[in-house]
SERO-4910 file (N, C-alpha, C, O; in steps of 0.05 Angstrom, whole numbers):
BEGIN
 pado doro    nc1    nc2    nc3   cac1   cac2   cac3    cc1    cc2    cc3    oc1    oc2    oc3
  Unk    A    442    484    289    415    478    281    408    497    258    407    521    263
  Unk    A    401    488    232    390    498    213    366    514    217    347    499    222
  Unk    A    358    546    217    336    549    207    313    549    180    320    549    156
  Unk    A    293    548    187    280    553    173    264    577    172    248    580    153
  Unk    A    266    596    194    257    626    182    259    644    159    244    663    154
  Unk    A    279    634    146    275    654    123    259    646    103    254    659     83
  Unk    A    250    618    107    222    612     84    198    616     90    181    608     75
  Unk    A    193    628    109    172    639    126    162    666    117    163    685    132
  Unk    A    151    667     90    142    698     82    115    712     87     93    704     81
  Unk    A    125    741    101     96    752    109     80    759     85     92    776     72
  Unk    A     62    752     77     48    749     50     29    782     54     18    797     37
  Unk    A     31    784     84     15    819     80     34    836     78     25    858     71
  Unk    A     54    835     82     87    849     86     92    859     65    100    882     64
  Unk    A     87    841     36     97    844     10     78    875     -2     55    882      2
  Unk    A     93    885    -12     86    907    -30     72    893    -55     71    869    -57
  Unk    A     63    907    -70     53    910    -98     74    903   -117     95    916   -115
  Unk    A     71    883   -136     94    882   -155    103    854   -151     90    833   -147
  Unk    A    126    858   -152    146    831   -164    168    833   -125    182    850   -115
  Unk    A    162    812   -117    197    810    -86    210    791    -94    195    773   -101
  Unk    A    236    784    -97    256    768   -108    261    764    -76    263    782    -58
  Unk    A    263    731    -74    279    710    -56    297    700    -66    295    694    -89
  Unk    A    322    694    -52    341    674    -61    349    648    -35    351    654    -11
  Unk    A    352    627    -44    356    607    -13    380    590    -31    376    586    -55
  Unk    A    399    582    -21    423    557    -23    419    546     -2    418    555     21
  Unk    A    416    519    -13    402    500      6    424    479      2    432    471    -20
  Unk    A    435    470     28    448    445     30    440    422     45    416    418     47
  Unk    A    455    407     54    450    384     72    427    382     99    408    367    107
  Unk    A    446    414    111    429    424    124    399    427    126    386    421    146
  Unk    A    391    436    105    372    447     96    346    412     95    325    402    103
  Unk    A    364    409     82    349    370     80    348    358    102    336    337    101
  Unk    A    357    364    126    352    346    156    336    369    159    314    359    159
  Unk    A    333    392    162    312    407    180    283    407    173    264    409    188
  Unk    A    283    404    146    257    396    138    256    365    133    237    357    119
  Unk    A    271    351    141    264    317    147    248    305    124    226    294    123
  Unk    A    277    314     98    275    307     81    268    271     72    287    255     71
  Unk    A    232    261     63    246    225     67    259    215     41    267    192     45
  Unk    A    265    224     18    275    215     -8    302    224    -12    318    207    -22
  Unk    A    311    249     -6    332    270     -6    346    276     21    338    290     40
  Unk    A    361    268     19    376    282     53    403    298     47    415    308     65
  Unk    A    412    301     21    433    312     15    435    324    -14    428    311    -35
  Unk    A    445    355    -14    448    366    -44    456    394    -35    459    403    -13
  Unk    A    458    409    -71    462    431    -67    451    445    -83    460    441   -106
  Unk    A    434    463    -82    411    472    -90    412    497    -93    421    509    -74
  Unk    A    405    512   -114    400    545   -110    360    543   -111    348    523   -116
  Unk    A    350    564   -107    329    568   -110    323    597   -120    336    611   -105
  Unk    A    310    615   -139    304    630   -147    264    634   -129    245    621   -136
  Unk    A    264    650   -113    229    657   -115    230    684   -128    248    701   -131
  Unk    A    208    683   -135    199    711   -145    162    711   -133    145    699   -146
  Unk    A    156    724   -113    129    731   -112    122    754   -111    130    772    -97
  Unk    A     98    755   -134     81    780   -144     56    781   -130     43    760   -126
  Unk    A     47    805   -122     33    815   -108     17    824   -133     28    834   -152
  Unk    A    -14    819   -132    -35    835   -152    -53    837   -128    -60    816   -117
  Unk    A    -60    855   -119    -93    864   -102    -82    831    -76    -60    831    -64
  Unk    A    -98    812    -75   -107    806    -49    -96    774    -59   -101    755    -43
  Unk    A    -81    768    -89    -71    745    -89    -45    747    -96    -33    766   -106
  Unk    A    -34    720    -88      3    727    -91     13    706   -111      5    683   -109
  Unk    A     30    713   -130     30    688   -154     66    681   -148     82    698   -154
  Unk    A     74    658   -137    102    648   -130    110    631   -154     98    613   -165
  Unk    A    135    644   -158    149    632   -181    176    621   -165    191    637   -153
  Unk    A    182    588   -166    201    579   -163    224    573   -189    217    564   -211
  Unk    A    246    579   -184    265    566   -203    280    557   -187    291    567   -167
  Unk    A    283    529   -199    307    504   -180    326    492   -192    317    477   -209
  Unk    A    360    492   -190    375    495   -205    399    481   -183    413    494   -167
  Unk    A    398    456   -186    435    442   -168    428    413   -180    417    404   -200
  Unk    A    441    401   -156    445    374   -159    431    362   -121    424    378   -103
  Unk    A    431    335   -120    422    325    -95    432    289   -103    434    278   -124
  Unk    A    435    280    -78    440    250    -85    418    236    -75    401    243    -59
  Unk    A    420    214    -88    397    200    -89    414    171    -96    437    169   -105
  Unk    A    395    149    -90    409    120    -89    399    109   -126    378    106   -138
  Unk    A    429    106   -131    420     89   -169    406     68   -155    407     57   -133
  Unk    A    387     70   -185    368     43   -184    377     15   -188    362     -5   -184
  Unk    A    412     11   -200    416     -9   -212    438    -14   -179    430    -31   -164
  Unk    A    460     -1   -173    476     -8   -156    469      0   -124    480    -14   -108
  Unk    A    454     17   -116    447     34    -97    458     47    -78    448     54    -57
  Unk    A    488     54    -91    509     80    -83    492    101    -84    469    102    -92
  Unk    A    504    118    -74    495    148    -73    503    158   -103    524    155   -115
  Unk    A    486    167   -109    494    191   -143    485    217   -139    467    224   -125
  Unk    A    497    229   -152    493    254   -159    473    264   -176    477    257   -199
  Unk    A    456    276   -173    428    276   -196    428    311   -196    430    324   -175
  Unk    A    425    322   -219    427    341   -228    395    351   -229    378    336   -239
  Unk    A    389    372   -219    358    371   -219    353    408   -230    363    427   -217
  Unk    A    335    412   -255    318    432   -255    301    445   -262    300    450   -286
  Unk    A    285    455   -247    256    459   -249    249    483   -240    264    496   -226
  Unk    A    214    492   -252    204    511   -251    180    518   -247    166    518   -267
  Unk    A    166    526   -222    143    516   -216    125    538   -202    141    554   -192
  Unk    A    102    547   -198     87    562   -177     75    557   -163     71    534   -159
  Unk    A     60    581   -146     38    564   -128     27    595   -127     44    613   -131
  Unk    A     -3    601   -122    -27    625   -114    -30    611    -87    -32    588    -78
  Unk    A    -29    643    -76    -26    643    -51    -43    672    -47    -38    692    -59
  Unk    A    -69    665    -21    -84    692    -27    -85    685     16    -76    664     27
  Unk    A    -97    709     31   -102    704     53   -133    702     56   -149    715     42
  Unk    A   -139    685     76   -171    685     79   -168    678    105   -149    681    120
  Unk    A   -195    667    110   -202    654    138   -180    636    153   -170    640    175
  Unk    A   -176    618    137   -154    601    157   -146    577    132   -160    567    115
  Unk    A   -113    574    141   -104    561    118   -120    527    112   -132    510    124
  Unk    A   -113    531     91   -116    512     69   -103    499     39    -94    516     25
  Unk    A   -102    484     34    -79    474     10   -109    464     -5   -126    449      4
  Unk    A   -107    477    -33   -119    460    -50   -107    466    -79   -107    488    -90
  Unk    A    -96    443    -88    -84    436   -118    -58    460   -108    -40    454    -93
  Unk    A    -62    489   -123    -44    508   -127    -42    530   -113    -25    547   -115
  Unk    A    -67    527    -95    -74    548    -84    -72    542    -54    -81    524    -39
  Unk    A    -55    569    -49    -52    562    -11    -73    579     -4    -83    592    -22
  Unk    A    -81    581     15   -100    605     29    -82    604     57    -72    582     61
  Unk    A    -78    621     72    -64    630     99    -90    654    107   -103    673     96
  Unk    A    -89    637    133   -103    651    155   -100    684    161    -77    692    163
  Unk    A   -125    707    164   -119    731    165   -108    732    190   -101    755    195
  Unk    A   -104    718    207    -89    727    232    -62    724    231    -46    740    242
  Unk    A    -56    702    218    -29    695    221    -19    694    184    -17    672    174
  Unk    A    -13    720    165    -13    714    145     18    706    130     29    720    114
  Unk    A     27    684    139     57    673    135     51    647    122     39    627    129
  Unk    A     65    654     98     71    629     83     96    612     90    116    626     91
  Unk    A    101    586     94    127    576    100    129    559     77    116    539     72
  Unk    A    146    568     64    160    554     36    180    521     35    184    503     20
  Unk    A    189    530     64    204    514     64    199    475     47    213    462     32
  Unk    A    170    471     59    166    451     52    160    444     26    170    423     17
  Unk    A    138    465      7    141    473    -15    161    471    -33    155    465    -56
  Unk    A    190    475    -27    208    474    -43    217    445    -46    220    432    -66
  Unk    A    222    436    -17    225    409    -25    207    391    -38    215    368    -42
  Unk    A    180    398    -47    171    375    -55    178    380    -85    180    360    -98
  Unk    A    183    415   -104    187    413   -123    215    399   -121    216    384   -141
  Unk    A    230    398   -111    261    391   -119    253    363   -120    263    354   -141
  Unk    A    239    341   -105    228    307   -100    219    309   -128    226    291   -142
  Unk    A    202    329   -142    186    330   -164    205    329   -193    199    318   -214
  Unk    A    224    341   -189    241    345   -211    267    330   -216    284    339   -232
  Unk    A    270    302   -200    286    284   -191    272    266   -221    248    263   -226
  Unk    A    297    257   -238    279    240   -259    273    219   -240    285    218   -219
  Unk    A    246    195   -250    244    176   -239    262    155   -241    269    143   -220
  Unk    A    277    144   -272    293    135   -264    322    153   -259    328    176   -265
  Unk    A    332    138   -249    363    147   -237    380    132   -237    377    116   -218
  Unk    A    409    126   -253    424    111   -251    451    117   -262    453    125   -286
  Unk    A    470    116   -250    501    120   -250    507    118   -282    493    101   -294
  Unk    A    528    134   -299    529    137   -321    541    114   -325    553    104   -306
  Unk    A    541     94   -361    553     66   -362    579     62   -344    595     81   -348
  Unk    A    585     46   -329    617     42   -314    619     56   -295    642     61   -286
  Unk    A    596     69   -280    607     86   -256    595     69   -232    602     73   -209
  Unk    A    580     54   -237    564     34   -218    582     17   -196    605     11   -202
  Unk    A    574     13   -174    590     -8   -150    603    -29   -166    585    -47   -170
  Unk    A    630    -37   -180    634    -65   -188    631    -80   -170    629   -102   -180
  Unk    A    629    -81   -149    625   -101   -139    595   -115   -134    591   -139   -136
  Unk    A    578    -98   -127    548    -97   -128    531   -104   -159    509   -113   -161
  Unk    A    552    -96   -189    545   -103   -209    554   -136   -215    544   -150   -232
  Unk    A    571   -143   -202    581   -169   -206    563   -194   -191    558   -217   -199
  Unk    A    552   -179   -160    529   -192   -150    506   -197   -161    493   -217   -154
  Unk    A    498   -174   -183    470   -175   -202    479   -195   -217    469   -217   -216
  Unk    A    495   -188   -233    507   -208   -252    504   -240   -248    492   -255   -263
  Unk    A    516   -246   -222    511   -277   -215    488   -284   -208    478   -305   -217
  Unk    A    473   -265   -190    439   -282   -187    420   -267   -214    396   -268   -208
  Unk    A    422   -259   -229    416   -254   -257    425   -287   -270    407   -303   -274
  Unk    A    448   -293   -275    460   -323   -288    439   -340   -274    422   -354   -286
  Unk    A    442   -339   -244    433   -368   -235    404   -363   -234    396   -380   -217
  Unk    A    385   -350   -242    364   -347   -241    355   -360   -271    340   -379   -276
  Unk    A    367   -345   -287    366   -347   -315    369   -375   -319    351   -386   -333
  Unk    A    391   -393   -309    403   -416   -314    382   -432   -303    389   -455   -311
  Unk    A    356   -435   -287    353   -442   -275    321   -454   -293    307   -473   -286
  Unk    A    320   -441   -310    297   -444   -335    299   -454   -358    282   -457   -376
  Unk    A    336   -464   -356    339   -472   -383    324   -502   -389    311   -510   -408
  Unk    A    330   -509   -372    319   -549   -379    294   -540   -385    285   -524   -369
  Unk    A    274   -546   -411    245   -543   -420    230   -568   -405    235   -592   -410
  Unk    A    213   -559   -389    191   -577   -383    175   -589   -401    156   -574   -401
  Unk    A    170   -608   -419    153   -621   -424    123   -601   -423    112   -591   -404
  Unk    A    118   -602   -442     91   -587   -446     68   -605   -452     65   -619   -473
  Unk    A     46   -603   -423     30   -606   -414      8   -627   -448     -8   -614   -462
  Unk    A     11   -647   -450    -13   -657   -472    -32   -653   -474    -40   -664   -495
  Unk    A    -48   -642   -465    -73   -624   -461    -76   -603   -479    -94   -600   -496
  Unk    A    -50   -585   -472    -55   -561   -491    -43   -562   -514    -40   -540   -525
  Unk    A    -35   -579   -523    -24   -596   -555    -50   -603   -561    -56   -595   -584
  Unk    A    -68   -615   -550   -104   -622   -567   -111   -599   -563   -117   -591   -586
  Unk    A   -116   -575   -543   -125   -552   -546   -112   -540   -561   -128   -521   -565
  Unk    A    -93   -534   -576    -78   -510   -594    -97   -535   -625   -107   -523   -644
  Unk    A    -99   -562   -625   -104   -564   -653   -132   -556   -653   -140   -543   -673
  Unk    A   -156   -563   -628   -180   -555   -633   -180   -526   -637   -201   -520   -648
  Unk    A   -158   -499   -631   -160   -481   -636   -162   -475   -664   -182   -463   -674
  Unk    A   -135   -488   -683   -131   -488   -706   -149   -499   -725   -144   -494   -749
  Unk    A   -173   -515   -718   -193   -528   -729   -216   -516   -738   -228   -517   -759
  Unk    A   -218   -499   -710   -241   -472   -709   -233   -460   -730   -245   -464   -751
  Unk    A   -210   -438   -729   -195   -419   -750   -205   -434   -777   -220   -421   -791
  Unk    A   -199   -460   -785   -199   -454   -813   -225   -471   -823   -232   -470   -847
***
């Protein structure tokens, strides 16, 4: 069983200054936090959180790869992901999330990152995603291919256009000039 304790930072613990985190996150790491877009990769993470007086400024850097389903065949791919992101984090009354800012409760003053990280890594996933030219399922591209044809094929005979809007396009042209 994967933990997740070590993303669990005592935010009163920290000294003054700059604390360097490091986390390699694998598969693992994506089922314990019940990853729903991502269930697989390999990930470094860089934190850096600075301590000024009574607020904490988290600097993520995110640097691997994770698979994700192409948009065109829906194999698994490899998607190269990296990003750079923060979050203010101060302690008060009792937690709260707003925009960038965490607040953690004075009783219990622990930040858990864990979830945090995954949403930058979901965040830094391009939207589209798709296997480089020729790396796609041939066989799954050959299925597009045919109901692509017979769809296509299926519009060729021209319907007869409606006599109505043959007198409407000339009363249009009548107006104009």
């Amino acid at each position: 069983m994967y933990s997740l304790e070590p993303f669990k930072i005592d935010l009163a613990g920290l000294k003054e200054g700059d604390t360097a985190f490091a986390y390699d996150l694998d598969d693992a790491y994506f089922a314990a936090v019940e990853a729903p877009e991502v269930s697989r990769g390999r990930v470094h993470v860089s934190l850096t959180a600075n301590r000024s007086g009574g607020v904490f400024r988290l600097g993520f850097h995110i640097e691997g790869t994770v698979h994700v389903p192409c948009d065109i065949c829906l194999d698994d791919m490899e998607q190269e992901i990296s990003a750079d992101n923060s979050l203010t984090a101060r302690i008060g009354e009792e937690y709260s999330e707003d925009d960038d800012l965490v607040t953690v409760g004075k009783d219990d003053p622990v930040l858990d990152v864990s979830w945090f990280i995954y949403e930058f890594i979901a965040l830094g996933i391009p939207i589209k995603h798709v296997h480089a030219p020729g790396k796609c399922n041939p066989a799954m591209i050959k299925l597009l291919e045919e109901h692509s044809a017979a769809r296509s094929g299926e519009g060729d005979d021209e319907e007869p256009v409606d006599s109505r809007w043959n007198e409407l396009e000339k009363l249009k042209t009548t107006l104009k000039d």
